[in-house]
LOGU-905748 format. One record per residue: residue number from 1; residue in three letters; x, y, z of N, C-alpha, C in turn. Coordinates in nm, 3 decimals. Layout:
# LOGU-905748
[pt NUM,'ala',[X,Y,Z],[X,Y,Z],[X,Y,Z]]
...
//
This chain:
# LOGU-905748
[pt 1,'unk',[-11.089,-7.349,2.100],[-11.200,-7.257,2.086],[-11.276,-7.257,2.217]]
[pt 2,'unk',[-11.297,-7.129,2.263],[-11.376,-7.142,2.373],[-11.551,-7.045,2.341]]
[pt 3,'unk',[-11.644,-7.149,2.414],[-11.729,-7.071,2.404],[-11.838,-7.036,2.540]]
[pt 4,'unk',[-11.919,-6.898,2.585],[-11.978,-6.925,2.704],[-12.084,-6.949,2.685]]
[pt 5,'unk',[-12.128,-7.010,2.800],[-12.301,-7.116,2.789],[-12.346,-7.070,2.853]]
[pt 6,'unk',[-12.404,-7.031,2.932],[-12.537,-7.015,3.074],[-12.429,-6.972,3.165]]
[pt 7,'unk',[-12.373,-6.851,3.099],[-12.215,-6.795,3.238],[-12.101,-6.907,3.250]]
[pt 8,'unk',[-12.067,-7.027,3.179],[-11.981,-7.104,3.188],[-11.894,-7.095,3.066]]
[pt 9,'unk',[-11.744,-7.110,3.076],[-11.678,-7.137,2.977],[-11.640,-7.270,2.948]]
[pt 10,'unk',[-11.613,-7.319,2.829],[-11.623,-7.407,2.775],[-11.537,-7.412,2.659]]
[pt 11,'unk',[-11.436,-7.532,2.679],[-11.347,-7.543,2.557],[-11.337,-7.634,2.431]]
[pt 12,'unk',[-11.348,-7.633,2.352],[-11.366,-7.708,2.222],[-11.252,-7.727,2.164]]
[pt 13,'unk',[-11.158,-7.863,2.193],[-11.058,-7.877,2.100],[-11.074,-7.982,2.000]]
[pt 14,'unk',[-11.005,-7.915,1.858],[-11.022,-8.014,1.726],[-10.914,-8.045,1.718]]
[pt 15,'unk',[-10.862,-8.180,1.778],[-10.722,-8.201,1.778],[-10.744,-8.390,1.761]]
[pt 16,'unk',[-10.623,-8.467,1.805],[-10.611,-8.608,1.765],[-10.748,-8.666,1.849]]
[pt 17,'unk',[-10.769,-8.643,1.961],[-10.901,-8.707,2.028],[-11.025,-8.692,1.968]]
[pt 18,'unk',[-11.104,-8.579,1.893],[-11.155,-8.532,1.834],[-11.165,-8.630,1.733]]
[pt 19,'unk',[-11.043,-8.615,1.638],[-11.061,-8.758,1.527],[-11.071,-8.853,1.577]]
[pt 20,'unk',[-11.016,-8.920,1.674],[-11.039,-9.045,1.717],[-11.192,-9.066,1.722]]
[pt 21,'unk',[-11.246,-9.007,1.817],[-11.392,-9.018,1.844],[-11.429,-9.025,1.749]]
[pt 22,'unk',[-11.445,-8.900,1.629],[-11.523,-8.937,1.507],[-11.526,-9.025,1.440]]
[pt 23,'unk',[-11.374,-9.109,1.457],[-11.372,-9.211,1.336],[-11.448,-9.377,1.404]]
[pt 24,'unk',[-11.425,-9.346,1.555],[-11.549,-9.435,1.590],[-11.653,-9.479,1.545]]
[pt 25,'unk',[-11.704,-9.325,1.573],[-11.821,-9.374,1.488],[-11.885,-9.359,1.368]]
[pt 26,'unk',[-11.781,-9.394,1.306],[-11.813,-9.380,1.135],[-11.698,-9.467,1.055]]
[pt 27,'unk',[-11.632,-9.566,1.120],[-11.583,-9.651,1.066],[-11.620,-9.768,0.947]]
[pt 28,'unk',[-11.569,-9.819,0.853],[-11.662,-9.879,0.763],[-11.525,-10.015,0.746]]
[pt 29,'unk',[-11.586,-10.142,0.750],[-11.470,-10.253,0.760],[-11.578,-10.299,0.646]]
[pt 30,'unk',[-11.463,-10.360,0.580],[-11.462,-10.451,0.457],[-11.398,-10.509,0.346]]
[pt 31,'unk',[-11.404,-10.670,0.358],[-11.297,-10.770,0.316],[-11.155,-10.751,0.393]]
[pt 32,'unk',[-11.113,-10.704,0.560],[-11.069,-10.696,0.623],[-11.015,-10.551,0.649]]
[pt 33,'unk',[-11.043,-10.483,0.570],[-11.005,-10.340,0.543],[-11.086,-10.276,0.664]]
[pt 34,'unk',[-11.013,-10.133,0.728],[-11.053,-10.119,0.822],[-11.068,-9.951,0.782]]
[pt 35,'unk',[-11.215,-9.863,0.693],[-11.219,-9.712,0.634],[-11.203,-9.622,0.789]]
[pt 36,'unk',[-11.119,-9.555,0.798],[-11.153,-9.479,0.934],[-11.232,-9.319,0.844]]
[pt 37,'unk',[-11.334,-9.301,0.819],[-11.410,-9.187,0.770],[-11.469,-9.067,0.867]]
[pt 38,'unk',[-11.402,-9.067,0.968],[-11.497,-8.962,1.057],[-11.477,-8.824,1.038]]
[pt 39,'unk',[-11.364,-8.794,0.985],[-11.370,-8.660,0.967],[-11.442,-8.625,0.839]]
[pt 40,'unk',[-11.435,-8.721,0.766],[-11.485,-8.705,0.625],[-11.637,-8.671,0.628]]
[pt 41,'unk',[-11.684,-8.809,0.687],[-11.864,-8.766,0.682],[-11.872,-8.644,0.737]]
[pt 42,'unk',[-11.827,-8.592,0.852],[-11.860,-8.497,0.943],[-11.858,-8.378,0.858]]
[pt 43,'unk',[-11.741,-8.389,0.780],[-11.696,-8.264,0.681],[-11.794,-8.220,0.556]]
[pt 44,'unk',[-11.827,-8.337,0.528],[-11.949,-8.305,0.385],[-12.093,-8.281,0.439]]
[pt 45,'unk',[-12.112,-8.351,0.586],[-12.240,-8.267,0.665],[-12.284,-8.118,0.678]]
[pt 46,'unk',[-12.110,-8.094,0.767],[-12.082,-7.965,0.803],[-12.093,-7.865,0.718]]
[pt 47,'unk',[-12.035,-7.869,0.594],[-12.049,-7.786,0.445],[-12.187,-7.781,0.401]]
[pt 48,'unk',[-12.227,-7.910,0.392],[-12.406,-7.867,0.358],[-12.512,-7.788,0.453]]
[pt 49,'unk',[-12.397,-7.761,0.588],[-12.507,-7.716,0.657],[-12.550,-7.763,0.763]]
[pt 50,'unk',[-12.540,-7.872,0.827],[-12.664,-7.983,0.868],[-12.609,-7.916,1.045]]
[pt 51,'unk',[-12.681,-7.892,1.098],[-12.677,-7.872,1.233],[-12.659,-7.947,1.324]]
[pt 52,'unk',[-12.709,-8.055,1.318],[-12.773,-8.171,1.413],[-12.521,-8.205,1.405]]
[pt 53,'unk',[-12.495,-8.246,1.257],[-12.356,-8.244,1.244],[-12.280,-8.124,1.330]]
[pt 54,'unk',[-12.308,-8.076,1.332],[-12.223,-7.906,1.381],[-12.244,-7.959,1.545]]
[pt 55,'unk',[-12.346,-7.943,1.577],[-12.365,-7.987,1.731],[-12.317,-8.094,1.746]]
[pt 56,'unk',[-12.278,-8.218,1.675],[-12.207,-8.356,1.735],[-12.071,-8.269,1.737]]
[pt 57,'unk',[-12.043,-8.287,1.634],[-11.923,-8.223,1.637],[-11.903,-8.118,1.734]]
[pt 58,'unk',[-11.954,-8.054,1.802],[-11.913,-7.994,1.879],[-11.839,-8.064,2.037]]
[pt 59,'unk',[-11.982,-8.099,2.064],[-12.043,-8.214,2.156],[-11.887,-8.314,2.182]]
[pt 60,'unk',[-11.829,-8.352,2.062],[-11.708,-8.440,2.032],[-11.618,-8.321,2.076]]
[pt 61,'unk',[-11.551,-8.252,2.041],[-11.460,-8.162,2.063],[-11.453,-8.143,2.199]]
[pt 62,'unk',[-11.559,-8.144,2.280],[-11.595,-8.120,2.414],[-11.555,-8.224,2.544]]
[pt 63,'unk',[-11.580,-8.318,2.475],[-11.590,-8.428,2.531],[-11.455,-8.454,2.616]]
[pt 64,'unk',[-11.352,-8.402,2.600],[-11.249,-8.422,2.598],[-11.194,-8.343,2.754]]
[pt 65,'unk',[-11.291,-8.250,2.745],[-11.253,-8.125,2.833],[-11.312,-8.137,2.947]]
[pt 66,'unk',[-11.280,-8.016,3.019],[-11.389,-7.964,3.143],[-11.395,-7.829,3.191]]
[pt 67,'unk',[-11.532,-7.804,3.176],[-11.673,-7.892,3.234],[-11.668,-7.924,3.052]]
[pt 68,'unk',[-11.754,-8.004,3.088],[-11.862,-8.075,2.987],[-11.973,-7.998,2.893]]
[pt 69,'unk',[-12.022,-7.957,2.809],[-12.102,-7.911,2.801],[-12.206,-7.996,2.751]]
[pt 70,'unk',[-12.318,-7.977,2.752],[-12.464,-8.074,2.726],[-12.489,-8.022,2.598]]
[pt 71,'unk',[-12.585,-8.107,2.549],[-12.637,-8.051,2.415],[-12.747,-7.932,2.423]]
[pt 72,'unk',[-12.819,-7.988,2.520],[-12.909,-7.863,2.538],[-12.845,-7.702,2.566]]
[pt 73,'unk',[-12.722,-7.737,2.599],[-12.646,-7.577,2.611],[-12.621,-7.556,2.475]]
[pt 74,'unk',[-12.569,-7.634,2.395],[-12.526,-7.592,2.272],[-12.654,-7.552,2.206]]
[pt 75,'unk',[-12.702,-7.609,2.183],[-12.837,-7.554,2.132],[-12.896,-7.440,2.199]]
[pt 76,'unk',[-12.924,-7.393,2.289],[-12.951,-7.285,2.389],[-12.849,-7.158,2.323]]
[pt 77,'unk',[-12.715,-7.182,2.300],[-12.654,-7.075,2.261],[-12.650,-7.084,2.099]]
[pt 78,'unk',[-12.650,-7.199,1.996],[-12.706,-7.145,1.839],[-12.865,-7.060,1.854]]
[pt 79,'unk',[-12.973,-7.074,1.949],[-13.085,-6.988,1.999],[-13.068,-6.861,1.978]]
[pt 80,'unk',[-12.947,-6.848,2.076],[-12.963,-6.676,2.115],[-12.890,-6.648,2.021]]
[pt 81,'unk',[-12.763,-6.716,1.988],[-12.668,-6.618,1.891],[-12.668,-6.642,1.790]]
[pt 82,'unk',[-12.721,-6.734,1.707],[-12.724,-6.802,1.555],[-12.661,-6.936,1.532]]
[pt 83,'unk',[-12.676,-6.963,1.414],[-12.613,-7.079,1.368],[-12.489,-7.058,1.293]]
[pt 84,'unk',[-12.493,-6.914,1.200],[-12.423,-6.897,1.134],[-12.266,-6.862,1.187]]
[pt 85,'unk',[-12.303,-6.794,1.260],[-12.188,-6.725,1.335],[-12.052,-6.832,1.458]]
[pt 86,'unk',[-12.141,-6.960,1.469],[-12.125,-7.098,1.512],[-12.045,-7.183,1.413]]
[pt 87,'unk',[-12.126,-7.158,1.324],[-12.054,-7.261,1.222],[-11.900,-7.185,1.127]]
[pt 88,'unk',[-11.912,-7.034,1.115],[-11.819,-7.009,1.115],[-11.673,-6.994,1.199]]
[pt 89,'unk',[-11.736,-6.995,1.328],[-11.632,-6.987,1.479],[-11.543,-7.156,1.421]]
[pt 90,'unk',[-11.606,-7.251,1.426],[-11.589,-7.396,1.442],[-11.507,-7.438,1.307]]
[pt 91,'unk',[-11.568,-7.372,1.137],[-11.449,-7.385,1.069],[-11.368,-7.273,1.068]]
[pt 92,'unk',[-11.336,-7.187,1.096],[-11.184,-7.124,1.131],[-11.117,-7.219,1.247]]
[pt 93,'unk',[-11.154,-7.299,1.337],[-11.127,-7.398,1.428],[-11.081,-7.505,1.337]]
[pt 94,'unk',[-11.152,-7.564,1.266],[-11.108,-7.666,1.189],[-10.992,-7.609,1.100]]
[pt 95,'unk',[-10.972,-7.494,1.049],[-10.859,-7.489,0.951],[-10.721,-7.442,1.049]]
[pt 96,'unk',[-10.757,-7.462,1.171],[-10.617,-7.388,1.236],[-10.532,-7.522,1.269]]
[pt 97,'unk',[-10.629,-7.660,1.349],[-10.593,-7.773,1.406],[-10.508,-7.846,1.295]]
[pt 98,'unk',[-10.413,-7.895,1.356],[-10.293,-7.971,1.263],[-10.371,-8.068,1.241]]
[pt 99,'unk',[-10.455,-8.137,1.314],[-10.552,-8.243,1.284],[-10.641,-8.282,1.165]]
[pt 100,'unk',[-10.708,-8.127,1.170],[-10.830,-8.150,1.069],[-10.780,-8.039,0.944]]
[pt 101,'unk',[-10.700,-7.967,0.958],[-10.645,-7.852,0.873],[-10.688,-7.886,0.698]]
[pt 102,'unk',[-10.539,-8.027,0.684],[-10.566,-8.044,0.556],[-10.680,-8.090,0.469]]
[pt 103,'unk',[-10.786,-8.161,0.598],[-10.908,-8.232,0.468],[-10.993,-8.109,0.470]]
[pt 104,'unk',[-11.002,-8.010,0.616],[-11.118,-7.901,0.586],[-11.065,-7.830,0.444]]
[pt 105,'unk',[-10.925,-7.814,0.456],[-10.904,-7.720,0.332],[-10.944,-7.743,0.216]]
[pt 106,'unk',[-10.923,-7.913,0.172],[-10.990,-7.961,0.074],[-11.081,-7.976,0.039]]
[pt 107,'unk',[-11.167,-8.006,0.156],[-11.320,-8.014,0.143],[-11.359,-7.845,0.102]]
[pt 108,'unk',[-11.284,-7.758,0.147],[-11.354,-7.637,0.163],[-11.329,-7.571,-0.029]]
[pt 109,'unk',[-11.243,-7.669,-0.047],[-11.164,-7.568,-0.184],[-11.272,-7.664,-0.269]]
[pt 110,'unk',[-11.294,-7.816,-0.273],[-11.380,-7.867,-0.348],[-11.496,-7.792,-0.358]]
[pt 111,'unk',[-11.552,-7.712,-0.223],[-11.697,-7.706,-0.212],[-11.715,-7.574,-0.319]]
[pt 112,'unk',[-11.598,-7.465,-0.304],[-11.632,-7.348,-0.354],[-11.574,-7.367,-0.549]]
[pt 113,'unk',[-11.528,-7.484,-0.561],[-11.463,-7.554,-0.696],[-11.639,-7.522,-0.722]]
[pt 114,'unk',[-11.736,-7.649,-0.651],[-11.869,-7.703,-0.717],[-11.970,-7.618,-0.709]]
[pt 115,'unk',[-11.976,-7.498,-0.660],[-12.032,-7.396,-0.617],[-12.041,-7.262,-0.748]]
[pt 116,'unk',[-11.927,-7.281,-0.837],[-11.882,-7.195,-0.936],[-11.921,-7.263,-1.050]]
//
């Protein structure tokens, strides 16, 4: 996914690095067990909405690439162009990546299951 910032392009991939990072930091160990949850939390954030989630997640996707983008750009462009239109760009992104494909789908089919 590419998006432009302040005249810069900028690429966002949701691929194996992406999970990696997330599951960093959202790992949960116990009685030697090692939960790798990062796509998960990120996913039940993302569905409720939560922005501050949408922008890590972005931020993560980014990270990977170059240039870099800052947070203050990301935020600068949900400003001018919305949130909505963001968060839809990012899950059609999530349902394409072999990575994140199958839990967005699930998460996405649960959400509109609890929704009805």
């Amino acid at each position: 996914m590419e998006l432009t910032i302040n005249d810069k392009q900028y690429t966002f991939t949701f691929g194996y690095r992406f999970i990696k990072e997330l599951n960093k930091k959202n790992e949960v160990t116990e009685r030697g067990m090692t939960l790798k949850a990062g796509l998960d939390n990120a996913l039940m954030n993302f569905f409720s909405g939560d922005i501050e989630t949408l922008v890590e997640m972005l931020k993560t996707a980014n990270a990977t690439e170059n240039p870099r983008v800052s947070e203050k750009g990301i935020i600068e462009w949900i400003e001018e162009n919305g949130v909505d239109a963001l968060f839809d760009l990012v899950l059609e992104e999530l349902k394409k990546s072999e990575f994140t494909k199958k839990k967005t789908l699930n998460f996405e089919k649960e959400v509109n299951k609890n929704l009805q």
